[in-house]
LUMTORLO-775952 format. One line per field, with one value per residue (C-alpha): residue number from 1; residue in three letters; x, y, z. Coordinates in steps of 0.1 Angstrom, whole numbers, plus 2048, in hexadecimal, padded with zeros to 3 digits. Each point is the difference from the previous one (the first is absolute). Example, Ala and Ser with C-alpha at 12.3 -4.5 7.8 and 13.67 -1.06 7.14 Angstrom:
BEGIN
resi	(1,2) $
resn	(ALA,SER) $
X	(87B,80E) $
Y	(7D3,822) $
Z	(84E,7F9) $
! end
This chain:
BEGIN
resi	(1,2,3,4,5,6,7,8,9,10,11,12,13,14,15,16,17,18,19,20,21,22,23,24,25,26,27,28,29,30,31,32,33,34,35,36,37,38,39,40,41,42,43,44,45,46,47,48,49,50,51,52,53,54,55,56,57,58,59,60,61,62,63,64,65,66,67,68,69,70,71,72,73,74,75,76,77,78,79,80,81,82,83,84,85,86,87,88,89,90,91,92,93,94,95,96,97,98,99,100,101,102,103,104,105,106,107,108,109,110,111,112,113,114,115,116,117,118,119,120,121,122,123,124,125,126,127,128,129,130,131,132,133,134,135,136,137,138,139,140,141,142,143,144,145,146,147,148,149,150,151,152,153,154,155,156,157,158,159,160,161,162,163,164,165,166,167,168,169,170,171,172,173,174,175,176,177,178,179,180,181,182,183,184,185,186,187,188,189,190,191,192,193,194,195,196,197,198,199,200,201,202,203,204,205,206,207,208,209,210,211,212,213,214,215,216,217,218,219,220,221,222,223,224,225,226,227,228,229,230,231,232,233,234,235,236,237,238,239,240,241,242,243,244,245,246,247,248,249,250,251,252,253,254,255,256,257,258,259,260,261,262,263,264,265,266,267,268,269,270,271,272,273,274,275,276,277,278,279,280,281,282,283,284,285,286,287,288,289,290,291,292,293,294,295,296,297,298,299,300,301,302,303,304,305,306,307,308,309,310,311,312,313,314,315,316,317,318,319,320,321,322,323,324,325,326,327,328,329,330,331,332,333,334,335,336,337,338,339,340,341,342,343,344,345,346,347,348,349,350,351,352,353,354,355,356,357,358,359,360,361,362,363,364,365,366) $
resn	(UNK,UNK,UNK,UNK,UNK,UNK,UNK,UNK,UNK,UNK,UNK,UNK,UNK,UNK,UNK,UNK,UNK,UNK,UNK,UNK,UNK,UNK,UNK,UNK,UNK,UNK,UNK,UNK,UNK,UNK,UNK,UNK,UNK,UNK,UNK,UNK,UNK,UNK,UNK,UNK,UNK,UNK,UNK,UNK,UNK,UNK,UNK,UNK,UNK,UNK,UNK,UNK,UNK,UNK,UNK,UNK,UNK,UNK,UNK,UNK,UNK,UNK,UNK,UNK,UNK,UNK,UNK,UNK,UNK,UNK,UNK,UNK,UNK,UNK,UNK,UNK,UNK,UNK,UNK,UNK,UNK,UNK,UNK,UNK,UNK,UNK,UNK,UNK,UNK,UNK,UNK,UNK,UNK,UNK,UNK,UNK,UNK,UNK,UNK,UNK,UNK,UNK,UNK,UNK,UNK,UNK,UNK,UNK,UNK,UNK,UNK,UNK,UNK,UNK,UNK,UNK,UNK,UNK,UNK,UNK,UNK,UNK,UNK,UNK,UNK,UNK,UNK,UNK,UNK,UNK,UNK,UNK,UNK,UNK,UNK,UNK,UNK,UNK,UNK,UNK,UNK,UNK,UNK,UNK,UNK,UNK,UNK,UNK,UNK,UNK,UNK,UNK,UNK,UNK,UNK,UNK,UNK,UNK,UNK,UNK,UNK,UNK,UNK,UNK,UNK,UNK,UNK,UNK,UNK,UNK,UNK,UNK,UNK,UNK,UNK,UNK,UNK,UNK,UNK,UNK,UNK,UNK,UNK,UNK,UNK,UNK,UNK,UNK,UNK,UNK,UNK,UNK,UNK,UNK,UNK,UNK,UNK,UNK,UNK,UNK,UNK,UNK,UNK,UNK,UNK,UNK,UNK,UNK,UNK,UNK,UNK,UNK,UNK,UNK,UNK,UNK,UNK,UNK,UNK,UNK,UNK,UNK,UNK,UNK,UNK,UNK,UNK,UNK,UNK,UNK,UNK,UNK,UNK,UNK,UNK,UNK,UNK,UNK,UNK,UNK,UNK,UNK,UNK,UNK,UNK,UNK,UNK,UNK,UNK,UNK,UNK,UNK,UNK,UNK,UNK,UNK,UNK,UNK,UNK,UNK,UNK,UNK,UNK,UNK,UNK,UNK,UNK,UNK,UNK,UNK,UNK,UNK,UNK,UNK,UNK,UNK,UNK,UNK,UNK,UNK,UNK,UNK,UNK,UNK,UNK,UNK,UNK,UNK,UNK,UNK,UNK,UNK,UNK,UNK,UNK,UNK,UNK,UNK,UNK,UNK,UNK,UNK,UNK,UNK,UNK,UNK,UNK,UNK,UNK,UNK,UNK,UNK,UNK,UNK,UNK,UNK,UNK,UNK,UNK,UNK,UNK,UNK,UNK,UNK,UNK,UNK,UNK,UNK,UNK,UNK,UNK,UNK,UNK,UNK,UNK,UNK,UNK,UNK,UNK,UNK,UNK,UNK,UNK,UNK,UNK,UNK,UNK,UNK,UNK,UNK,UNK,UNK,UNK,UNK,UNK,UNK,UNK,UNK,UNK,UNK,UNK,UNK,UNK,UNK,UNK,UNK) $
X	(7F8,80E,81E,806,7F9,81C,81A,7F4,80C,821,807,7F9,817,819,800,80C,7DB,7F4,7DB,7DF,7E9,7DE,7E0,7F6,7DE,7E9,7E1,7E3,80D,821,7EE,7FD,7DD,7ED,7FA,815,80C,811,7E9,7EE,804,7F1,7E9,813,824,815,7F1,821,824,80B,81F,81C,818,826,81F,805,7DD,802,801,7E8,80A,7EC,80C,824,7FD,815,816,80D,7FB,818,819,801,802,822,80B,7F5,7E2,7E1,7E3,7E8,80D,7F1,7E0,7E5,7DA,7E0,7F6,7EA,7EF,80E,7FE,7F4,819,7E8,7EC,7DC,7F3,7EE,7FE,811,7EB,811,7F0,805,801,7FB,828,807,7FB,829,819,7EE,7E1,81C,811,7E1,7F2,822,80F,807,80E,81B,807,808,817,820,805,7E5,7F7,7E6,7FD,7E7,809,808,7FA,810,80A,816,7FD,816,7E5,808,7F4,802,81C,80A,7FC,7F2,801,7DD,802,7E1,801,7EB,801,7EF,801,804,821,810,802,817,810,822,815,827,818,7DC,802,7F2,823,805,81D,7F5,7FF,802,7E2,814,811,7DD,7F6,818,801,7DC,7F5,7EC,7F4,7F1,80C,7FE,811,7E4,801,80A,823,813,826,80D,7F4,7F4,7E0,7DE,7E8,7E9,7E1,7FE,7F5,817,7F4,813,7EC,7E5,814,804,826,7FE,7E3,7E4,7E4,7FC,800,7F8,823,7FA,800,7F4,7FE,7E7,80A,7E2,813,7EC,813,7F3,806,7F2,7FD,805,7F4,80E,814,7EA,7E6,81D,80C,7DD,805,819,81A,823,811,802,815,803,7FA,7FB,7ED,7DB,7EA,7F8,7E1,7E7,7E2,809,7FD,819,80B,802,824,813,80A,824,819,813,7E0,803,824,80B,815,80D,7E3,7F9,7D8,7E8,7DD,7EB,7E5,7F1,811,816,802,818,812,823,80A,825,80A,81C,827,822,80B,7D8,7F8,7DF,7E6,7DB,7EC,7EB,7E1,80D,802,7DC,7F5,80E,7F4,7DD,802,80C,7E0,815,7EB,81E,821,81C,824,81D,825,80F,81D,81F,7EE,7E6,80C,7F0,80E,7F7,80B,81F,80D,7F9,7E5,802,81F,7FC,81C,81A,815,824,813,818,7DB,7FD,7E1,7FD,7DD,7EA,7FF,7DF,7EE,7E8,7EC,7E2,805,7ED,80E,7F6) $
Y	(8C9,81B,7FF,7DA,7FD,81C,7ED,7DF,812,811,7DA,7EF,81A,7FC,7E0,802,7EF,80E,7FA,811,804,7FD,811,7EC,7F9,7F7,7EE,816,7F0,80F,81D,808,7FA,80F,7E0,7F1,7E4,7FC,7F9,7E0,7F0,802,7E5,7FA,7FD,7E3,7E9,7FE,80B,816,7F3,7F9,81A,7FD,812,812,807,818,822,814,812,7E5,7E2,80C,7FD,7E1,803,820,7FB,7DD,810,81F,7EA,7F1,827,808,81A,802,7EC,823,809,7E7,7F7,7F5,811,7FD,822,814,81C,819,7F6,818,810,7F0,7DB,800,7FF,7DC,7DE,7DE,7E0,7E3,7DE,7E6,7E0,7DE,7F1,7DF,7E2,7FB,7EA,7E1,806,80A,7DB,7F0,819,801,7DC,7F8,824,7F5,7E0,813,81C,80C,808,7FB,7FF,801,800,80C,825,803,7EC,809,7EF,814,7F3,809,808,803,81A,806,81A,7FC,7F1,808,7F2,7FB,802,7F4,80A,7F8,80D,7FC,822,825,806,7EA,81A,817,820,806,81E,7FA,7F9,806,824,819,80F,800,7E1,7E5,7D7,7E5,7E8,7E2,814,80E,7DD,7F3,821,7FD,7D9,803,7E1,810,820,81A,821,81A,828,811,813,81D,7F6,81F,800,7E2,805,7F1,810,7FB,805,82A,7E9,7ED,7EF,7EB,7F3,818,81F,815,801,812,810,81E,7E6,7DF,806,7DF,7F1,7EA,7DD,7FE,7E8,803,7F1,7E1,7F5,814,80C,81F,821,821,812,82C,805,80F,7F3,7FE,7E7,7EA,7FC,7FB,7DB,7F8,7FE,7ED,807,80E,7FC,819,7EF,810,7E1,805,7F3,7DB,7F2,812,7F6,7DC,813,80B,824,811,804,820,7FB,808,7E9,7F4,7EB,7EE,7F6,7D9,80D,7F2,80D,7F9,800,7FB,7F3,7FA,7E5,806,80E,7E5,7F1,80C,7FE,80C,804,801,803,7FC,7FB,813,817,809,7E0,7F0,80E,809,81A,81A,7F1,7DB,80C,807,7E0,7EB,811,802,7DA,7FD,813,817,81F,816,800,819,801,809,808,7ED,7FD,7F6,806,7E5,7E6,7E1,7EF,7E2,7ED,814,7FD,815,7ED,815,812,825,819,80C,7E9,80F,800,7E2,7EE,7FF,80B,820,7FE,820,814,80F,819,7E6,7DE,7ED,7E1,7E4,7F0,7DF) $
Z	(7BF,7E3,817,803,7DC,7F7,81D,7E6,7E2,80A,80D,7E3,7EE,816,7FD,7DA,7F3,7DD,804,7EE,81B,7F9,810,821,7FC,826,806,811,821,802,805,829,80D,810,819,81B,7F3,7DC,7E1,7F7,7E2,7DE,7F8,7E4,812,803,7E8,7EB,800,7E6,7EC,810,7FF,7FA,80D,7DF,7FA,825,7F1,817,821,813,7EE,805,824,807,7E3,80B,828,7FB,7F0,814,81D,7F9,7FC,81F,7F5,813,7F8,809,7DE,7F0,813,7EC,803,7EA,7F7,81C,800,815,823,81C,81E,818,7FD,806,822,7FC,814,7EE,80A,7F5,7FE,81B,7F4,812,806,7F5,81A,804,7F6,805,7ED,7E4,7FE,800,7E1,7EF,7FF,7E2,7FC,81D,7F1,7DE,80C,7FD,822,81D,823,819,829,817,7F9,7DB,7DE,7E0,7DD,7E5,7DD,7DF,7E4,7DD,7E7,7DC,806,822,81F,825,823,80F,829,812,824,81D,820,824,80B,7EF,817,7E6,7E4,805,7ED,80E,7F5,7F7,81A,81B,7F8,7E7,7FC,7DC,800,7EC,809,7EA,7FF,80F,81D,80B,7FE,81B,814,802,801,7E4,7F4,7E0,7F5,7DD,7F9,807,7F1,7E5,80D,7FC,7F2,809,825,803,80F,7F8,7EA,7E0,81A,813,822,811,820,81C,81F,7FE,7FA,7E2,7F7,7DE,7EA,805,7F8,7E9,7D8,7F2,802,823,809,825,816,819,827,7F7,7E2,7E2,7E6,7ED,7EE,80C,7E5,802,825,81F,81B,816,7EC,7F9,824,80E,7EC,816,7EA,80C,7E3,7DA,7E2,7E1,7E3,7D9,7F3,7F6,819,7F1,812,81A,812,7EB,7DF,7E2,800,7E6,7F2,7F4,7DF,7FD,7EF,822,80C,7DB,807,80F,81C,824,819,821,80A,81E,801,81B,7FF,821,823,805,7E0,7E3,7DF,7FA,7D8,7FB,7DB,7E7,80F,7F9,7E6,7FC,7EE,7FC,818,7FB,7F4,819,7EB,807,821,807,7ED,816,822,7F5,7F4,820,80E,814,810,7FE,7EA,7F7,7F7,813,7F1,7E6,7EB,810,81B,7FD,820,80B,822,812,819,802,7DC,7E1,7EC,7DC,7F4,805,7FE,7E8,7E8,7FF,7E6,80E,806,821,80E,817,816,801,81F,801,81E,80B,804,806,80F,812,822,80E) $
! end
């Protein structure tokens, strides 16, 4: 950690920002526990979002993160320089020796079930569509200082969520959202991990998984989306290997979003200035097996966009079991159907629009 936070600083130099950084200050639950699984949340958490934060008001390390990470990006720096972490305690050589037991849950009936529940919420949408197999609706909601798309998706079987690595490969070449789209047949897909500009690999998570088989990382450390082969989406927490992959997990994606909603209740959230700040952000949560919502917020040119706070809100309204966020920024990718639904990427300076290529996806397929 004393290491990424020293990378953070010579970057933020580099990068020609005058800043006073301020003492980072970390909830009890930053701290690594002593259980398997991460910490639960205060019963005081989540019953309000602290004020909004705005791009000038970003002067810690933490609340920097995007700022400098954007800006870097178009001068082809590394995002590992500027990874963002809430403040740990040193963390051991070796995890505990422990078992994970994640919760099964009861999957949703299917597609059909989810038309007869949800009309009026397919008469109302943007886009919509339903068959045998799959059932979705994506709606444009407005907020005070931004705006987000809301993806409802229902499926028939777990096979139909996928995480697919760029180009098919964890090779370190980056895809853009619409290409793996078509290459793939997706008819729903999102940009997944956090990613290295420099090589271009995934990361923000230590544990990477593809079909069952560990492809990066000593053990979990928090940082993990999984998805297990019945559909469950969930986060580890700091355990080994071996705990993880006895969940039968397909696939993972790094993320370095606080974890938003587990076992159906709020998390507790680290309180750093980035969480505070309206931002593009891309975001899973999972009702049931089988049933899920997909937040994907703000556009080009980082406008509008929610807050991490906003963020759990609107899961846990939504009574989802389990919610986090992927990457954002630029980065932050919404595809349907074949065609870009938001506006993610760079604005050039002649105003054309330049899509994000990003490490990898998670996607739904009919």
């Amino acid at each position: 950690m004393e290491m990424m936070r020293k990378k953070l600083l010579s970057a933020i130099l580099a990068a020609g920002l005058c800043v006073s950084l301020i003492p980072y200050s970390a909830y009890p639950e930053d701290i690594v526990p002593d259980e398997t699984e991460e910490t639960s949340a205060r019963p005081d958490s989540g019953s309000s979002s602290p004020e909004e934060k705005k791009p000038q008001d970003l002067i810690s390390v933490d609340g920097l993160f995007e700022v400098v990470s954007e800006k870097q990006s178009r001068e082809g720096q590394s995002l590992e320089d500027v990874l963002p972490q809430p403040q740990t305690i040193e963390v051991p050589a070796e995890p505990p020796s422990s078992s994970l037991t994640v919760k099964t849950l009861t999957p949703h009936p299917g597609p059909a079930t989810a038309m007869k529940r949800c009309a009026k919420e397919y008469r109302n949408a943007d886009l919509r569509y339903a068959s045998d197999t799959l059932f979705y609706t994506c709606t444009r909601k407005e907020t005070d200082n931004g705006y987000y798309y809301l993806t409802h998706v229902v499926i028939k079987d777990a096979s139909q969520i996928q995480g697919e690595d760029s180009l098919g490969d964890f090779g370190g070449t980056r895809e853009t959202p619409l290409d793996a789209a078509d290459r793939t047949g997706a008819e729903i897909l999102v940009n997944g991990s956090y990613f290295s500009y420099g090589t271009g690999y995934a990361t923000g998570g230590e544990l990477l998984i593809r079909d069952n088989q560990v492809v990066h990382g000593p053990y979990s450390d928090c940082y993990e989306i999984c998805l297990r082969k019945d559909g469950t989406l969930f986060s580890p927490g700091y355990n080994t290997i071996e705990s993880v992959l006895k969940e039968d997990v397909v696939f993972s994606w790094g993320t370095c979003e606080d974890l938003l909603i587990r076992d159906g209740k709020k998390m507790a959230l680290t309180d750093y200035d980035w969480n505070g700040y309206s931002y593009p952000r891309t975001s899973i949560g999972m009702v049931r097996p089988l049933e899920y919502y997909i937040i994907t917020a703000g556009g080009a040119d980082y406008e509008g966009g929610l807050t991490v706070y906003e963020e759990q809100e609107i899961f846990s309204d939504l009574h989802c079991a389990y919610a986090r966020g992927l990457d954002g920024g630029a980065s932050s990718a919404l595809v349907i159907n074949g065609a870009y639904v938001n506006e993610n990427g760079d604005r050039l300076e002649d105003g054309t629009l330049q899509r994000r290529a990003v490490a990898d996806f998670l996607l739904f397929t009919e």
